[in-house]
Each structure stands twice: as C-alpha cells, then as structure tokens.
C-alpha positions in Angstrom: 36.2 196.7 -77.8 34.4 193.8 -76.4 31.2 196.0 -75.7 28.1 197.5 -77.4 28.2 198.2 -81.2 32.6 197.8 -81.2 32.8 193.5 -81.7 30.4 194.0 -85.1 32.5 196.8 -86.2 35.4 194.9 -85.5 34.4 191.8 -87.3 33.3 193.8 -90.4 36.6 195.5 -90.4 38.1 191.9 -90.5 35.5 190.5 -93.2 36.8 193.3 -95.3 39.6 192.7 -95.3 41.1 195.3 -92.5 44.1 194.1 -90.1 45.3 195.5 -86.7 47.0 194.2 -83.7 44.5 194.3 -81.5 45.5 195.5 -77.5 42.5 195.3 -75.3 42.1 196.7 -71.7 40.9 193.5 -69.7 38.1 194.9 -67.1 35.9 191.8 -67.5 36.6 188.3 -67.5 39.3 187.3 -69.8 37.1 184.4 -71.9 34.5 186.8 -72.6 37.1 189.4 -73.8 39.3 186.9 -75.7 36.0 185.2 -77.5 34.6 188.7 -78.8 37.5 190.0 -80.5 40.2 187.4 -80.1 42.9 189.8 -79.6 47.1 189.7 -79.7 47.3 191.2 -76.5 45.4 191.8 -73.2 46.1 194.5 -70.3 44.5 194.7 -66.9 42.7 198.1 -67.0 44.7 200.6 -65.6 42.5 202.6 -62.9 41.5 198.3 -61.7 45.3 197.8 -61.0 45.8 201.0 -59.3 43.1 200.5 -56.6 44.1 197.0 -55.6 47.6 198.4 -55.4 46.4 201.1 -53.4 43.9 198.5 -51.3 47.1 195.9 -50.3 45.3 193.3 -53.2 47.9 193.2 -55.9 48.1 190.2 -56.1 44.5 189.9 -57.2 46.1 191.2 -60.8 48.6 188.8 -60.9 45.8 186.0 -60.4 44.2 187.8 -63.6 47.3 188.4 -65.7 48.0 184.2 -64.7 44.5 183.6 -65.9 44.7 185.5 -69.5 48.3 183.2 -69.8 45.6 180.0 -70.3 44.3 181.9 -73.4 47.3 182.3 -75.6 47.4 185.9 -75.6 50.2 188.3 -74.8 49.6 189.4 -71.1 50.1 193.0 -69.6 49.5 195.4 -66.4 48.4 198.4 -67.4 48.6 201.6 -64.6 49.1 205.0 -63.7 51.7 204.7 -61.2 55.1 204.4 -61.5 55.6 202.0 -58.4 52.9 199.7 -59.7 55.7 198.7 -62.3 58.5 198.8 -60.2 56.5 196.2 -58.0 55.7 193.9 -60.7 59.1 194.2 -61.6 60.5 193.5 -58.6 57.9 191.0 -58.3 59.1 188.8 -61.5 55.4 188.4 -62.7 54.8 186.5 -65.6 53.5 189.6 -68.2 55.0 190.5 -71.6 54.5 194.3 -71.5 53.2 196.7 -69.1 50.7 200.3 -70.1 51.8 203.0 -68.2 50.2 206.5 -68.2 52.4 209.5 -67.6 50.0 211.3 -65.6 49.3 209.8 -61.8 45.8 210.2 -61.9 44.6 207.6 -59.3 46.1 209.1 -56.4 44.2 209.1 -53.4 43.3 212.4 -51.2 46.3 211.6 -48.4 48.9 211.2 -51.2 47.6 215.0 -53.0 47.8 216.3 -49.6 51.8 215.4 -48.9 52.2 216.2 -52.6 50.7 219.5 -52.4 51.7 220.9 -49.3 48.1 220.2 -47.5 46.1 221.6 -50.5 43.4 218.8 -52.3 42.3 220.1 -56.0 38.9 219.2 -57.2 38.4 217.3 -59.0 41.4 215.3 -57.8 40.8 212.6 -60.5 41.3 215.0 -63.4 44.1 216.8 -62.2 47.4 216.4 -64.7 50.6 217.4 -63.1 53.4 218.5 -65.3 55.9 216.7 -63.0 54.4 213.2 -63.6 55.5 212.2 -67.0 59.5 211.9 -66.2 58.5 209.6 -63.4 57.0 207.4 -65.5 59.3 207.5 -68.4 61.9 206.8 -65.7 60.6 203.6 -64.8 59.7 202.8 -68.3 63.3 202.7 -69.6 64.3 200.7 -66.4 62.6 197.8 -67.7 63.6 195.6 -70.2 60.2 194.6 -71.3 57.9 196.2 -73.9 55.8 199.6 -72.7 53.3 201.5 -74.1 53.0 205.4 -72.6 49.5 206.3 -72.7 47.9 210.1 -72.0 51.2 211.4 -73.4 48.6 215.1 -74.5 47.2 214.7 -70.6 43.8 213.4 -71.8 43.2 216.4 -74.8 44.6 219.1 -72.1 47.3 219.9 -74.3 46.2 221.4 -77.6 48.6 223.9 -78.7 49.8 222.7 -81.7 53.8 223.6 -80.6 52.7 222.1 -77.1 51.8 219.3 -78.7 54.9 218.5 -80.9 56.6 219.0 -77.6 54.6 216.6 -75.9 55.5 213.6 -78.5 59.2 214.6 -78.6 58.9 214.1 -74.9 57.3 210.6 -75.6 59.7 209.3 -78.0 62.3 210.6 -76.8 61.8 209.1 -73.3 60.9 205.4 -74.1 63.0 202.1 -75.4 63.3 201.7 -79.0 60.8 198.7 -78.1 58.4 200.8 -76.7 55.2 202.4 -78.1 52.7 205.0 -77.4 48.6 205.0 -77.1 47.0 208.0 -78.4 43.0 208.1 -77.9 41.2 210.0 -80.8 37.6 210.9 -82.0 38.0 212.7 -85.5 34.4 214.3 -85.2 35.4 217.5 -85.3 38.9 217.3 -87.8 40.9 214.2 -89.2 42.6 213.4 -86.1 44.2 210.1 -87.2 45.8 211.6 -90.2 46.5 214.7 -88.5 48.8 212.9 -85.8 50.1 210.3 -88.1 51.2 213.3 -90.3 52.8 214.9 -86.9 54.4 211.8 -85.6 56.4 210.8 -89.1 57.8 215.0 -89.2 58.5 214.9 -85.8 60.3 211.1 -86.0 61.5 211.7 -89.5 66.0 211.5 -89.8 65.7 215.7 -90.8 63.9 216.2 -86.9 65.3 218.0 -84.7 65.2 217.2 -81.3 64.3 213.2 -81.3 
C-alpha cells in the first residue's frame, strides 16, 4: 500500500469518507511506509523474516520491529514458519501481534529433502502441503498475543466451494477468539469480497455447524 497508484487510492478512500484499520507489510523502511498511509499496524514481510531466520540474522528483524516502536504504530513479525514464532516468543521481543501463514512456503531445498524422503518438487516455492496448517495453528494458540492466519485457501489452490467452507472452519476453528484471518482477493472475475463475507457470517453464524 505504500507503492504505485495504492497511497492516492487510499487517501481518496479517506477524503470520502471511507475508514479501515490499516495492516501494512513493512518491506521498506518504516518512515517511508508510516508517512504514505499512516497506518494502525505494521508487520515485517513475511518471506524477509523467513530468510534471515533461515541465514542466522534474526535479529536483524528485531532491529526493525524496535525501529517501527519510534513511530507509534502497532508492531508485528509476520512469517511462514512455525518456529519463527516460537523464537520470538521465546525470545520476549517487543511486538503486539505476529502474521503467520499456514502454509511453510519458504523452506529451503535441504529441509524438502528430509521432509520428503529425498524427493525436491518444482517449484519448491509454490508447493502447499496439506500437513502445514495444524502446525501453525498450533503455535498460534500457544501464544497469548494477537495473530492473523494468512493463506488459509493455500494462495487460490482451494476452490471447491465445500473445500472452501472447510478451509475457513479450519481457520476459525483453530485460532484465539483474539485472532483474525487475512484473505487476499481480486473480484475481477465475481464479487469476491461479498462472496466471502456472505460465507464467513453462514459459516460463523450461532445455527453453524461445526465452528
């Protein structure tokens, strides 16, 4: 949001009147982030967590999260690993919330190989393993702090309409009352956003079964 056409949008949304809590993925420095859209909360991108972890050079995200404190906003880790959580965690790092994706999709070569019995899929960076999403969910509840499940359809690969009401029973039925999830959507082709707001309220309303 703090790129191309998306900080005019933004501010036009405002001027007319429009309101959202805004939740950014911090990839750049956080001044330039906060001064574009001045948002409520900020959360070192994901797959940029992930790859320090993976390099020994986590600590270079704690260094960022400390730095996005001086701004006022709320501060976050956002990643696709389980144990980059559990470190933080274990850690005691000053951050309000962490973003956690249920699929391990940053997972180098070596770790697909033990995984997988020797075998390497390719891509390895789009691969979605069914197995993934309790591990996350696990860690998710283990911590008191806010989280937000992202990927909960594995990036669009789950489109079956009765897989996809599974998929955000899974969700909410897995995470804190506290908790949230990020769904990405591009309603080019249908009405997405009303399409899973009108799923989520059935699924989450008292007469559901199953949540």
């Amino acid at each position: 949001l703090h790129r191309g056409r998306a900080p005019e949008d933004l501010e036009r949304f405002r001027a007319e009147g429009g309101q959202m809590h805004l939740i950014v993925q911090g990839d750049i420095d956080p001044e330039v982030i906060v001064k574009a859209v001045k948002p409520l909360a900020v959360y070192r991108h994901g797959q940029l967590t992930d790859t320090a972890f993976q390099e020994g050079k986590l600590a270079s995200v704690r260094e960022y999260c400390k730095k996005l404190r001086q701004f006022g906003v709320l501060v976050g880790v956002g990643t696709h690993k389980p144990e980059v959580i559990a470190t933080v965690e274990e850690e005691g790092w000053d951050v309000d919330f962490y973003a956690g994706c249920v699929y391990n999709r940053t997972r180098t070569p070596e770790e697909f190989r033990k995984l997988l019995g020797g075998e390497l899929p390719l891509p390895a960076m789009e691969v979605y393993l069914d197995r993934d999403p309790p591990r996350m969910y696990k860690v998710i509840r283990q911590t008191r702090k806010p989280c937000f499940a992202f990927k909960v359809l594995a990036a669009g690969r789950i489109e079956k309409p009765e897989a996809v009401d599974q998929a955000y029973r899974d969700a909410f039925g897995s995470i804190k009352p506290t908790d949230c999830i990020f769904v990405g959507m591009c309603p080019r082709v249908k009405d997405e956003v009303r399409d899973n707001a009108e799923r989520v309220h059935r699924i989450l309303s008292p007469s559901a079964k199953g949540v």
